[in-house]
C-alpha positions, 0 to 999 in steps of 0.5 A: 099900228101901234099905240100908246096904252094903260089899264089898271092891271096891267103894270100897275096902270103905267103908259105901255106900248099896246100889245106889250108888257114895255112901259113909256119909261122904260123906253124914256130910260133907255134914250136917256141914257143914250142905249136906243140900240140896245133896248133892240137887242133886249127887247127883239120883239120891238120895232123901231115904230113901237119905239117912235110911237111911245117917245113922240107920247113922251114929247107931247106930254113936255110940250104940254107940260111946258106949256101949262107951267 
């Protein structure tokens, strides 16, 4: 199952999918600017869960974002 994951000397600390060097900007970036199938193609070793998995993380931290605002 994937997760959501961080450490220090990985990334500089960022969110990433676990087992992976793929943060959860990187992917917040590709569905920002519309590109969810193409990070598929530069990314083959992503499946769509992984994917899933790192914006519904992006989507609970809006919501409590908004809520604390």
């Amino acid at each position: 199952m994937a997760k959501i994951v961080c450490s220090k000397t990985v990334l500089g600390g960022k969110e990433r999918i676990s087992g992976t060097r793929i943060s959860v900007d990187l992917i917040y970036n590709y569905v920002k600017d519309n590109n969810i199938d193409q990070i598929y193609k530069d990314y083959p070793h992503l499946n769509k869960n992984q994917v899933k998995i790192a914006l519904d993380y992006l989507e609970f931290f809006q919501k409590l974002y908004k809520l604390c605002s």
